[in-house]
mmCIF file of the N, C-alpha and C atoms, coordinates in Angstrom:
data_MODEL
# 
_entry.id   MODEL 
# 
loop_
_atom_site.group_PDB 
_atom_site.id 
_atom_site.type_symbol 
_atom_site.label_atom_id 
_atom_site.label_alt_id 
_atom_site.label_comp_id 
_atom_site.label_asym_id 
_atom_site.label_entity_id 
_atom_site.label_seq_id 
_atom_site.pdbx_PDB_ins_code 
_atom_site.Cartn_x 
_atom_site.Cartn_y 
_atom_site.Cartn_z 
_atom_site.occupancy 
_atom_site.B_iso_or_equiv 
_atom_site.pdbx_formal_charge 
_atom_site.auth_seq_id 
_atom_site.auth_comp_id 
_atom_site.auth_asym_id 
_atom_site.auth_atom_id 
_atom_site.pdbx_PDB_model_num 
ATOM 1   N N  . UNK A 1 1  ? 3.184  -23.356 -18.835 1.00 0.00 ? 1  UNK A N  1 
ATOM 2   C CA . UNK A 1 1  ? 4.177  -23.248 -17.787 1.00 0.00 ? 1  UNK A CA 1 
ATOM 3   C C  . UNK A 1 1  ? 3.746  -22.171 -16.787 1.00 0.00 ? 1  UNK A C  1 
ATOM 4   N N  . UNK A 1 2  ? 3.356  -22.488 -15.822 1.00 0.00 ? 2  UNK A N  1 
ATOM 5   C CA . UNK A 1 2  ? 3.672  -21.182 -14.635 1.00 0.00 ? 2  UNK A CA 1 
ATOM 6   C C  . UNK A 1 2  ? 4.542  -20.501 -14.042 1.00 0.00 ? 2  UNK A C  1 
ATOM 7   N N  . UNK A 1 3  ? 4.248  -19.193 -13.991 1.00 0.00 ? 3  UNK A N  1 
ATOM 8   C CA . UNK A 1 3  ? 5.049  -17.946 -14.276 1.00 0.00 ? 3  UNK A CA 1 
ATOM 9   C C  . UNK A 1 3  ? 5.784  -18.115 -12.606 1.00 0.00 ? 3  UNK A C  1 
ATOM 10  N N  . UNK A 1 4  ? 7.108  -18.101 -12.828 1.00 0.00 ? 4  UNK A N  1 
ATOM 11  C CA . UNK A 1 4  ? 7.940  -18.507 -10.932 1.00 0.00 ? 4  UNK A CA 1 
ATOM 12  C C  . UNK A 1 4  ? 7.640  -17.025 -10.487 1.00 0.00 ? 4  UNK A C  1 
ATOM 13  N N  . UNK A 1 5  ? 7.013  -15.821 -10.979 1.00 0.00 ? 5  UNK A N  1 
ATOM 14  C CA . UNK A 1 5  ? 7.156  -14.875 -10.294 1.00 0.00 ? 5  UNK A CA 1 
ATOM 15  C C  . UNK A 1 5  ? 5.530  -14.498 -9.680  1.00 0.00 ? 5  UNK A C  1 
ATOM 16  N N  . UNK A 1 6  ? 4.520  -15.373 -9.854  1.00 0.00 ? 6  UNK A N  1 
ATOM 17  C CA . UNK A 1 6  ? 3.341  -15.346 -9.448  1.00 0.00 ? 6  UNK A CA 1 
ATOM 18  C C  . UNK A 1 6  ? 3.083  -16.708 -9.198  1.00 0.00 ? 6  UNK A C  1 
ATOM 19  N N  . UNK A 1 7  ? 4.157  -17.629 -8.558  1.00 0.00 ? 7  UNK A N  1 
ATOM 20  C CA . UNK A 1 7  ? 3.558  -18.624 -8.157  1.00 0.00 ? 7  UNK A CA 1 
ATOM 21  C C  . UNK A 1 7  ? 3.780  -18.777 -7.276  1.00 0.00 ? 7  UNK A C  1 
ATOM 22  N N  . UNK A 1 8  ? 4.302  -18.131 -6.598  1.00 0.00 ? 8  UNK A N  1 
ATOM 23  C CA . UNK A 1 8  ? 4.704  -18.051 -4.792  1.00 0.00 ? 8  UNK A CA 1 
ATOM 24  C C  . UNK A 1 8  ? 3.238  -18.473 -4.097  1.00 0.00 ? 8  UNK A C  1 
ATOM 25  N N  . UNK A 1 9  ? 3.229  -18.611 -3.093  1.00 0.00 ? 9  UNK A N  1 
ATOM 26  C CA . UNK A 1 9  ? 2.574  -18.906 -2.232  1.00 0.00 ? 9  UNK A CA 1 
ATOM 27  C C  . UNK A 1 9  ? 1.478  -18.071 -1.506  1.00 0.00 ? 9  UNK A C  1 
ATOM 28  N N  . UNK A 1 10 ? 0.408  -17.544 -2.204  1.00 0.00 ? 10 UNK A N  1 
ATOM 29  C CA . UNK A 1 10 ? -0.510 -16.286 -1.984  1.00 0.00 ? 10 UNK A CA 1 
ATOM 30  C C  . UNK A 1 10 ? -0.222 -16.053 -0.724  1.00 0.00 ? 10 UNK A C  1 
ATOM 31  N N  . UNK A 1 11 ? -0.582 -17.220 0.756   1.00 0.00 ? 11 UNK A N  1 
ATOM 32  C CA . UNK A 1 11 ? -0.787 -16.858 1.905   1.00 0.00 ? 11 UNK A CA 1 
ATOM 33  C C  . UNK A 1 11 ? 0.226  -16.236 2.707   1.00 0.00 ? 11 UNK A C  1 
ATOM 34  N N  . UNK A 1 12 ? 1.713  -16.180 1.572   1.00 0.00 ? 12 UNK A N  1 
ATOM 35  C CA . UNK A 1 12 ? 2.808  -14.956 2.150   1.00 0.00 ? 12 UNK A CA 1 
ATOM 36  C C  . UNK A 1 12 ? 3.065  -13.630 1.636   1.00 0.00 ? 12 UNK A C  1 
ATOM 37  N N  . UNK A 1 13 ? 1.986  -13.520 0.857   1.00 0.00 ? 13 UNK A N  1 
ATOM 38  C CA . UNK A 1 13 ? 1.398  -12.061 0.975   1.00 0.00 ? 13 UNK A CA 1 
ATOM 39  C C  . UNK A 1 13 ? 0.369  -11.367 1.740   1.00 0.00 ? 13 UNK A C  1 
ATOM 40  N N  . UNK A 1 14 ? 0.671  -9.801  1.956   1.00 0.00 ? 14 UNK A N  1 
ATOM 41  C CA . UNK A 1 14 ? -0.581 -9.436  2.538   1.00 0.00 ? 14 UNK A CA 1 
ATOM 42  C C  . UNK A 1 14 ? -1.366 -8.919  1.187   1.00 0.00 ? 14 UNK A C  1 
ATOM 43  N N  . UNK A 1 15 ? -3.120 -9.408  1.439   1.00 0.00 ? 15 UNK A N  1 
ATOM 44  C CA . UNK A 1 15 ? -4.030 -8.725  0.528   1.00 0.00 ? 15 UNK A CA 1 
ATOM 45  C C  . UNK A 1 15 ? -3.667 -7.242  0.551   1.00 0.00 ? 15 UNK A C  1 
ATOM 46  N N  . UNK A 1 16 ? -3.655 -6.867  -0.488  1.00 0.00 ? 16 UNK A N  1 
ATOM 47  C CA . UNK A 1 16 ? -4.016 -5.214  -0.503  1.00 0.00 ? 16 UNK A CA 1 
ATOM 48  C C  . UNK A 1 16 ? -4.800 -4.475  -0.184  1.00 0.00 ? 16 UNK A C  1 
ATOM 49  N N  . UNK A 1 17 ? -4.367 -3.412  0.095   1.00 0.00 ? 17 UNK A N  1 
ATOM 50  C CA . UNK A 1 17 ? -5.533 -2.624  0.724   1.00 0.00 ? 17 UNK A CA 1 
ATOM 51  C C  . UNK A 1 17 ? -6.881 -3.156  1.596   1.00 0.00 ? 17 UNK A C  1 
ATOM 52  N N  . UNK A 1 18 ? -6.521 -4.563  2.421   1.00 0.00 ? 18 UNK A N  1 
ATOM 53  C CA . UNK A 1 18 ? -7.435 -4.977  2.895   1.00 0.00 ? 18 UNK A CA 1 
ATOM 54  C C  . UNK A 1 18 ? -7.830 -3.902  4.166   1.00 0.00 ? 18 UNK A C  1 
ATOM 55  N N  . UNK A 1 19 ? -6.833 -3.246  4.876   1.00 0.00 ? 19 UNK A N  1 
ATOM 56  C CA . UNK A 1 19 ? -7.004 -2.065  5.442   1.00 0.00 ? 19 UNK A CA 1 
ATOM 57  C C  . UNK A 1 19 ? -7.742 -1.144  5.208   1.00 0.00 ? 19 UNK A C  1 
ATOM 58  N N  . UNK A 1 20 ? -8.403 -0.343  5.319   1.00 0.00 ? 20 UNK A N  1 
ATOM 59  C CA . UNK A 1 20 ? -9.675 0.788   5.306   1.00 0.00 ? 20 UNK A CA 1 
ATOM 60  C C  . UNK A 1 20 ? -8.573 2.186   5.743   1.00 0.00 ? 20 UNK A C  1 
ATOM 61  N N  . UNK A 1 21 ? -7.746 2.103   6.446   1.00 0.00 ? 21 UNK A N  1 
ATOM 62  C CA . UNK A 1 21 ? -6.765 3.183   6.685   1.00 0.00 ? 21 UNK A CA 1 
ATOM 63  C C  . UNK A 1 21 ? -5.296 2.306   7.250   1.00 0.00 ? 21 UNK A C  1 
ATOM 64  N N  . UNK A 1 22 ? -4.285 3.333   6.909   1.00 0.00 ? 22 UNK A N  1 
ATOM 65  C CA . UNK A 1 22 ? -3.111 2.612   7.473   1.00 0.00 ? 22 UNK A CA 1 
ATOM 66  C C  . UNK A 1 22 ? -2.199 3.791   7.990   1.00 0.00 ? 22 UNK A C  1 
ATOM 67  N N  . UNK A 1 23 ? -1.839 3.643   9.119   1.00 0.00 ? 23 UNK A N  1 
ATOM 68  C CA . UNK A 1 23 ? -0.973 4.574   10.070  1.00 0.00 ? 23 UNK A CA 1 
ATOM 69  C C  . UNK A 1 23 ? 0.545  4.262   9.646   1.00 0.00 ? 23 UNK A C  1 
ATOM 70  N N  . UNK A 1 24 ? 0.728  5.765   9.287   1.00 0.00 ? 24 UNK A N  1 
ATOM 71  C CA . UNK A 1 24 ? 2.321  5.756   9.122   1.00 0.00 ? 24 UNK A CA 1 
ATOM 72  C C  . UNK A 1 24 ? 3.083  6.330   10.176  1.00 0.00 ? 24 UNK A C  1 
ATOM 73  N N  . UNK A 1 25 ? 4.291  6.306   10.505  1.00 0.00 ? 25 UNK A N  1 
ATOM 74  C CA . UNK A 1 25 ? 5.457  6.819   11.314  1.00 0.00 ? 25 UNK A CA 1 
ATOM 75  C C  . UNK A 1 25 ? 6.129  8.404   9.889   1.00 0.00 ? 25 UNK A C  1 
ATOM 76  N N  . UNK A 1 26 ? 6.404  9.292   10.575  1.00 0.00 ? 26 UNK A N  1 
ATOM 77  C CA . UNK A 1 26 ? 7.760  9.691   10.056  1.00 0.00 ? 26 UNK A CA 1 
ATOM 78  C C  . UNK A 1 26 ? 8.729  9.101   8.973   1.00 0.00 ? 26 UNK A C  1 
ATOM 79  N N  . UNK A 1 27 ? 9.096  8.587   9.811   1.00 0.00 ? 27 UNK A N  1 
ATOM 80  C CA . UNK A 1 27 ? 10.364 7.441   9.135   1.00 0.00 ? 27 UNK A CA 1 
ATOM 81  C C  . UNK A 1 27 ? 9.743  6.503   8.241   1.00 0.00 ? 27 UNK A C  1 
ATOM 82  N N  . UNK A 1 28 ? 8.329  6.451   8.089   1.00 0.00 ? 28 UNK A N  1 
ATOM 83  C CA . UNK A 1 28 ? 8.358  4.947   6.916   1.00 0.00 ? 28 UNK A CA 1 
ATOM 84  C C  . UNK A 1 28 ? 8.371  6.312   5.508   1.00 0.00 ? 28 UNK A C  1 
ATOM 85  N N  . UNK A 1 29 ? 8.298  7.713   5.608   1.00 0.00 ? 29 UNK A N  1 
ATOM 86  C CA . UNK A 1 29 ? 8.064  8.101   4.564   1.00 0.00 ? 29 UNK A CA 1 
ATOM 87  C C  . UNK A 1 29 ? 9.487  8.538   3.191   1.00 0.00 ? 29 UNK A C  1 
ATOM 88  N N  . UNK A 1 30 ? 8.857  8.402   2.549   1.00 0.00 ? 30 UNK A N  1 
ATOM 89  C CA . UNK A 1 30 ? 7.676  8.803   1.931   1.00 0.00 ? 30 UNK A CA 1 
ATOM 90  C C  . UNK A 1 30 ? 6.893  7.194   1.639   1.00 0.00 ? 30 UNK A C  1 
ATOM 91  N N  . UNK A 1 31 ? 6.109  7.084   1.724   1.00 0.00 ? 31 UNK A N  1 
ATOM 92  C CA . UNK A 1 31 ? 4.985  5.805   1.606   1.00 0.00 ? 31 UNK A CA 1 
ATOM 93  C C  . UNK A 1 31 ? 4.146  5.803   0.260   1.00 0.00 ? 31 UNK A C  1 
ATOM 94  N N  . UNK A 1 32 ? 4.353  4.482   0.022   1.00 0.00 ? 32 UNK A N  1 
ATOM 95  C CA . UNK A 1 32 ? 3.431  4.326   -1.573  1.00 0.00 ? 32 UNK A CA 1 
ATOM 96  C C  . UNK A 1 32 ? 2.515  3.435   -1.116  1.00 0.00 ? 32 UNK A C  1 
ATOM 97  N N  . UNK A 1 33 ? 1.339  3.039   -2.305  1.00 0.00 ? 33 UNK A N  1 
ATOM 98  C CA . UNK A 1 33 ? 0.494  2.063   -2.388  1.00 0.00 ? 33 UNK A CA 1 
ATOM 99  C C  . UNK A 1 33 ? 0.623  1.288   -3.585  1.00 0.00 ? 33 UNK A C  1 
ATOM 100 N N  . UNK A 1 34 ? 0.519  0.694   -3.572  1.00 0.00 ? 34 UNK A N  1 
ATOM 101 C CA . UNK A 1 34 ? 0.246  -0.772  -2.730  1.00 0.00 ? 34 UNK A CA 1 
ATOM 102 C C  . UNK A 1 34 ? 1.279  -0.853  -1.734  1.00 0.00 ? 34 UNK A C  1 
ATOM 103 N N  . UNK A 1 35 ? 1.184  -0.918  -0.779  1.00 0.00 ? 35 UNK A N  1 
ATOM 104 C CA . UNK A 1 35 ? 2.877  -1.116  0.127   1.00 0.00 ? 35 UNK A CA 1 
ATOM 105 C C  . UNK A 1 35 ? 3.550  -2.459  0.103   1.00 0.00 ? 35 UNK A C  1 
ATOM 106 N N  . UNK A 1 36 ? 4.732  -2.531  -0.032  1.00 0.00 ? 36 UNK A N  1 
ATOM 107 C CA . UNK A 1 36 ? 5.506  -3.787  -0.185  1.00 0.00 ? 36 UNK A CA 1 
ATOM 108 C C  . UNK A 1 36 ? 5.365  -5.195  0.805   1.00 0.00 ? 36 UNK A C  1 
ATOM 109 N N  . UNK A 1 37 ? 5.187  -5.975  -0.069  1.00 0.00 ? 37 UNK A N  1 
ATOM 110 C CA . UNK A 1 37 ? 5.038  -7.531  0.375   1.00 0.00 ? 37 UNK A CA 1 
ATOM 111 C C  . UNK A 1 37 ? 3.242  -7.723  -0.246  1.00 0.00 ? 37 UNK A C  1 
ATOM 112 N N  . UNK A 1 38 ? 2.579  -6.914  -0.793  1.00 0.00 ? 38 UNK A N  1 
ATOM 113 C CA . UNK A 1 38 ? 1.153  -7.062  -1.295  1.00 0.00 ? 38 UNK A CA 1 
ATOM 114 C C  . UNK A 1 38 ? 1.389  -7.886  -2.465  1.00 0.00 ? 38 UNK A C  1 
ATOM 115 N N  . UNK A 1 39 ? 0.360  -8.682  -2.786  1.00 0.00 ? 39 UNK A N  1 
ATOM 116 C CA . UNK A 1 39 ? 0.253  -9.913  -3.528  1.00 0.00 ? 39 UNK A CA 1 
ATOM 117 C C  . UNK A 1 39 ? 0.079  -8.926  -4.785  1.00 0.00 ? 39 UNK A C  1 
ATOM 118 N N  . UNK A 1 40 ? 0.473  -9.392  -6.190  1.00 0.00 ? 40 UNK A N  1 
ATOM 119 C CA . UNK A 1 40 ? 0.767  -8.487  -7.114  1.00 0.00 ? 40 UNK A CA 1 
ATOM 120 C C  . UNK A 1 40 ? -0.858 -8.998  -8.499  1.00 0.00 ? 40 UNK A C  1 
ATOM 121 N N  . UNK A 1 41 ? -1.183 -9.539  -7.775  1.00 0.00 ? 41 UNK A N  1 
ATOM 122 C CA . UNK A 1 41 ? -2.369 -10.323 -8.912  1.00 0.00 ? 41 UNK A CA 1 
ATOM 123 C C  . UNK A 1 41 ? -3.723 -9.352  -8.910  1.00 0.00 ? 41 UNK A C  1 
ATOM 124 N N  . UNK A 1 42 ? -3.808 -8.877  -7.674  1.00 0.00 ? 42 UNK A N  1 
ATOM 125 C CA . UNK A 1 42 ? -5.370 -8.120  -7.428  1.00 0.00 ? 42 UNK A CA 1 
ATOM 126 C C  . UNK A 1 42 ? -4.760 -6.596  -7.037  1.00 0.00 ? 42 UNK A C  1 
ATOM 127 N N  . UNK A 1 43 ? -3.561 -5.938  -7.234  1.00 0.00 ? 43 UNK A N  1 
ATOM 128 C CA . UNK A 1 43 ? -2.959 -4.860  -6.968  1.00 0.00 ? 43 UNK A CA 1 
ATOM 129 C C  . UNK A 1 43 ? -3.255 -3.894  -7.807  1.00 0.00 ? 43 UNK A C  1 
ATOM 130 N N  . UNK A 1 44 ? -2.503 -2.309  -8.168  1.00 0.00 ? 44 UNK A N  1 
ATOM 131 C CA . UNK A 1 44 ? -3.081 -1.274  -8.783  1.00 0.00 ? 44 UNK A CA 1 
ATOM 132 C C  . UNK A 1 44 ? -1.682 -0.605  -9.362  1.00 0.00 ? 44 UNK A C  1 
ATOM 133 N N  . UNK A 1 45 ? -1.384 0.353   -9.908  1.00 0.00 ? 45 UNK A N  1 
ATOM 134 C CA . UNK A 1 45 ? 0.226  0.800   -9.843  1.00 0.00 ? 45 UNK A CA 1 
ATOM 135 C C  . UNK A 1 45 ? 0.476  1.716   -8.649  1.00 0.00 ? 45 UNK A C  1 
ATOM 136 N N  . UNK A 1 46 ? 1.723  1.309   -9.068  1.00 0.00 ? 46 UNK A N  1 
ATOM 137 C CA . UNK A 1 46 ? 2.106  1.927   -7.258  1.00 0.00 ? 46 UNK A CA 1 
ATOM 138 C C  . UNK A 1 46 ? 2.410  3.508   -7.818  1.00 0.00 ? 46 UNK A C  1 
ATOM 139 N N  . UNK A 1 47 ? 2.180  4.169   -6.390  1.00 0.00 ? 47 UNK A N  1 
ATOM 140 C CA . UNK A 1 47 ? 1.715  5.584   -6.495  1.00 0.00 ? 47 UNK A CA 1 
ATOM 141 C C  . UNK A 1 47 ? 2.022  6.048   -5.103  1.00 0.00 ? 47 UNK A C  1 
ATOM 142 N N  . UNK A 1 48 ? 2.998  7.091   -4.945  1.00 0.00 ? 48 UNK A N  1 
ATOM 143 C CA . UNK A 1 48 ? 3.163  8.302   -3.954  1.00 0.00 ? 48 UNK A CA 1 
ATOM 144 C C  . UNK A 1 48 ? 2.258  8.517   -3.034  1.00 0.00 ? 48 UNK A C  1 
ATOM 145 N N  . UNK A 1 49 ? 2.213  8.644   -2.016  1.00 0.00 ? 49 UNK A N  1 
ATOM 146 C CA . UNK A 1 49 ? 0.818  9.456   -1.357  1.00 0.00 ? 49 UNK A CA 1 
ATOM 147 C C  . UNK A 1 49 ? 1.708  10.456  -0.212  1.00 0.00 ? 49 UNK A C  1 
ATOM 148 N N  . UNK A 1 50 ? 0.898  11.635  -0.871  1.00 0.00 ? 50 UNK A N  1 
ATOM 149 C CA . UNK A 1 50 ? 1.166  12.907  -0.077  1.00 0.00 ? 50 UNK A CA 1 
ATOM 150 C C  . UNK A 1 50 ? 0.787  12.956  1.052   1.00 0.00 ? 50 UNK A C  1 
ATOM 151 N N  . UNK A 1 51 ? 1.154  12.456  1.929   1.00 0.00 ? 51 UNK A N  1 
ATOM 152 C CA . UNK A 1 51 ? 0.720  12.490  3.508   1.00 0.00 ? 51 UNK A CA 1 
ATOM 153 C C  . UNK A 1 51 ? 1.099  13.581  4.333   1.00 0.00 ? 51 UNK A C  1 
ATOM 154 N N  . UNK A 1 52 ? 2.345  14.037  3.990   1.00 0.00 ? 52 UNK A N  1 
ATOM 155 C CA . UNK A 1 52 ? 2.966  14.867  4.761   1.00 0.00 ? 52 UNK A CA 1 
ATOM 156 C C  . UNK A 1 52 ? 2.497  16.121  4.106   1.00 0.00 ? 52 UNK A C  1 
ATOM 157 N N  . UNK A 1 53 ? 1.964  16.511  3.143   1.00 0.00 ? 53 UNK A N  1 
ATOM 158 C CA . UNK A 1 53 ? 1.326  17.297  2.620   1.00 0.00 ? 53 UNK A CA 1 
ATOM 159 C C  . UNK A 1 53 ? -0.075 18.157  2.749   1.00 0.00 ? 53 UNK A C  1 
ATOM 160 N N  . UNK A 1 54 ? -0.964 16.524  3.193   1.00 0.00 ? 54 UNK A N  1 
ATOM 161 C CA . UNK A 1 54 ? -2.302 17.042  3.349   1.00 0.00 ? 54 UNK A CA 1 
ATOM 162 C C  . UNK A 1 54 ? -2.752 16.811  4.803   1.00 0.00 ? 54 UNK A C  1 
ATOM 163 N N  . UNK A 1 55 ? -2.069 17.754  5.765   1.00 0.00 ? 55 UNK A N  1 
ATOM 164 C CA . UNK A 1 55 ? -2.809 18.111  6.621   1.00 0.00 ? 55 UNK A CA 1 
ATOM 165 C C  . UNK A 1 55 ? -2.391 16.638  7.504   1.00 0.00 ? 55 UNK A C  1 
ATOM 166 N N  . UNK A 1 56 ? -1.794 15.232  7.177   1.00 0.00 ? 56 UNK A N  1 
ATOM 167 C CA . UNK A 1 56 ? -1.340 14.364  8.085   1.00 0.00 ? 56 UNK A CA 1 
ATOM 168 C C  . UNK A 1 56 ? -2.057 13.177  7.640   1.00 0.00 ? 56 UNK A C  1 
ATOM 169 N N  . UNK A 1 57 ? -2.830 13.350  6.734   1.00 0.00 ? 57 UNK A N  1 
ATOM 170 C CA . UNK A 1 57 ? -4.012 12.511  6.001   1.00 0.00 ? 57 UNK A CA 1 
ATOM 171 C C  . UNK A 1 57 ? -4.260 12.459  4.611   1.00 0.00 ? 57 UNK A C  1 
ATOM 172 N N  . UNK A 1 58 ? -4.515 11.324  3.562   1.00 0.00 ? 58 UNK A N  1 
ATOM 173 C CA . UNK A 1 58 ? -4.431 11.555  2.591   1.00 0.00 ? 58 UNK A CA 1 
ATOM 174 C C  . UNK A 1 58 ? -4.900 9.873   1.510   1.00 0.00 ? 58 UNK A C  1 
ATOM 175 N N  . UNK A 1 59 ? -5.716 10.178  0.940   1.00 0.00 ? 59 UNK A N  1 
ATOM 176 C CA . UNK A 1 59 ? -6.320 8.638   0.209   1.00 0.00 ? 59 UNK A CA 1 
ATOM 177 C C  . UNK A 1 59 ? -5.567 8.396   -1.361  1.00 0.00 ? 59 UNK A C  1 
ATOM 178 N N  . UNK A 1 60 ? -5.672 6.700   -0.913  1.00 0.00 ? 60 UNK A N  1 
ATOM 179 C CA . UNK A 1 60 ? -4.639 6.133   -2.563  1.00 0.00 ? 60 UNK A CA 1 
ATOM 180 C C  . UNK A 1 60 ? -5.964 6.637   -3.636  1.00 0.00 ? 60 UNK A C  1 
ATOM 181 N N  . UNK A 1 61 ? -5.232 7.395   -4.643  1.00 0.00 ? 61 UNK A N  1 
ATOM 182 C CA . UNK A 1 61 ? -6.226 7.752   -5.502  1.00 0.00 ? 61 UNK A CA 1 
ATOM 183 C C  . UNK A 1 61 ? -6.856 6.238   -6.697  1.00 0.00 ? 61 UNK A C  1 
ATOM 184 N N  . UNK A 1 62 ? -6.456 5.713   -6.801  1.00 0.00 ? 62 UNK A N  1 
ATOM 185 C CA . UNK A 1 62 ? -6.606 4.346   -7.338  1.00 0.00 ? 62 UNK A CA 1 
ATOM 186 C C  . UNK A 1 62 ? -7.369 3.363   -6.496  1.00 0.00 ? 62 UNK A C  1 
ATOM 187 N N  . UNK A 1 63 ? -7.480 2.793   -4.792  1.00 0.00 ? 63 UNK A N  1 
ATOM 188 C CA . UNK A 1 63 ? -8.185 2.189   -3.906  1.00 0.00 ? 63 UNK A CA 1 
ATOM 189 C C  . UNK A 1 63 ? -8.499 2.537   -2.846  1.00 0.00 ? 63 UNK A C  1 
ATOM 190 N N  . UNK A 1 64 ? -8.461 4.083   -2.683  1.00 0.00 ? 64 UNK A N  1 
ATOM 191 C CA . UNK A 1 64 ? -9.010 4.579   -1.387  1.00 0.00 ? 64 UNK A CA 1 
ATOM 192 C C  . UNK A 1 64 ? -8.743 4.181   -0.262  1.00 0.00 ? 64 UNK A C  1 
ATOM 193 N N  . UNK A 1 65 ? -7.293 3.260   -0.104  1.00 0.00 ? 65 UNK A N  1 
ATOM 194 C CA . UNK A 1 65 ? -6.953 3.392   1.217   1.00 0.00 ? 65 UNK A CA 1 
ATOM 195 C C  . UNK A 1 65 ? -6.551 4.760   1.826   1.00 0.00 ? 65 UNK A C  1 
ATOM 196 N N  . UNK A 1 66 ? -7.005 5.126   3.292   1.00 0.00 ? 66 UNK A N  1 
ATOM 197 C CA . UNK A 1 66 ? -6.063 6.090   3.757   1.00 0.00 ? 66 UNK A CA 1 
ATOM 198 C C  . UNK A 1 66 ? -5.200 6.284   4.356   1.00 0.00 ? 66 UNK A C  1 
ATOM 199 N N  . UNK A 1 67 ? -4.261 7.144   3.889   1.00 0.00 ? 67 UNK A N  1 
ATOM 200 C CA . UNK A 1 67 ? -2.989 6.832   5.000   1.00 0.00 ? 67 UNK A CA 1 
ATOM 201 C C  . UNK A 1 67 ? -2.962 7.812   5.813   1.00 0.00 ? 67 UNK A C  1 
ATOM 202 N N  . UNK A 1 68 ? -2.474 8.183   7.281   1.00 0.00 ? 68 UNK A N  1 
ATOM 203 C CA . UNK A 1 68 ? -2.769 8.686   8.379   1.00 0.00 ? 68 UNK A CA 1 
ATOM 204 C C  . UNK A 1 68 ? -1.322 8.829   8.783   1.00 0.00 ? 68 UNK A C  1 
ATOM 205 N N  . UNK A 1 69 ? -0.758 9.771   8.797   1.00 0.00 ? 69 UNK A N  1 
ATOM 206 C CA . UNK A 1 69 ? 0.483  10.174  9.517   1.00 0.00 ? 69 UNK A CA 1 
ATOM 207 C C  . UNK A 1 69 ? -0.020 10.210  11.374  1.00 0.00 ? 69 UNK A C  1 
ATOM 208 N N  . UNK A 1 70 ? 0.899  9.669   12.170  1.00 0.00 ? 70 UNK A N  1 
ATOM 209 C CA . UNK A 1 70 ? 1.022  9.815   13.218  1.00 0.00 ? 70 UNK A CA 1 
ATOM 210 C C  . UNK A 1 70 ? 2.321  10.103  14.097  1.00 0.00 ? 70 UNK A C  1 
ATOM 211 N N  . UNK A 1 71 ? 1.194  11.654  14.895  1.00 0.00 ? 71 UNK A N  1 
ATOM 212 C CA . UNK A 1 71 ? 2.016  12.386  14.955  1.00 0.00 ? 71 UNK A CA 1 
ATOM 213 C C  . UNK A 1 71 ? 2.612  12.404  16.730  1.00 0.00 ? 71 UNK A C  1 
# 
């Protein structure tokens, strides 16, 4: 039987971390990774990223996206 919660329709997800960096606002924070609507099959656990912390910049320790506060 296939699982109704991984049988959705891949192409209405976004790949993960297909981004190399991703620009945040203020307001989206605090920001995790994988960020929501990412396809859950090729994903990592989701995890905090200190952006506002390091200087405005800061990498998913699990896939090395970076996230980039903009200021």
């Amino acid at each position: 039987m296939v699982n109704p919660d991984t049988a959705a329709r891949q192409e209405d997800f976004n790949t993960p971390n297909a981004k190399a960096a991703v620009e945040v606002k203020a307001s989206d924070l605090p920001i995790h990774c994988p960020q929501q609507g990412s396809s859950l099959w090729n994903s990592h656990p989701q995890v905090y990223i200190p952006v506002e912390e390091n200087g405005g910049e800061a990498r998913c320790p699990y896939c090395g996206t970076i996230f980039k506060l903009l200021g």
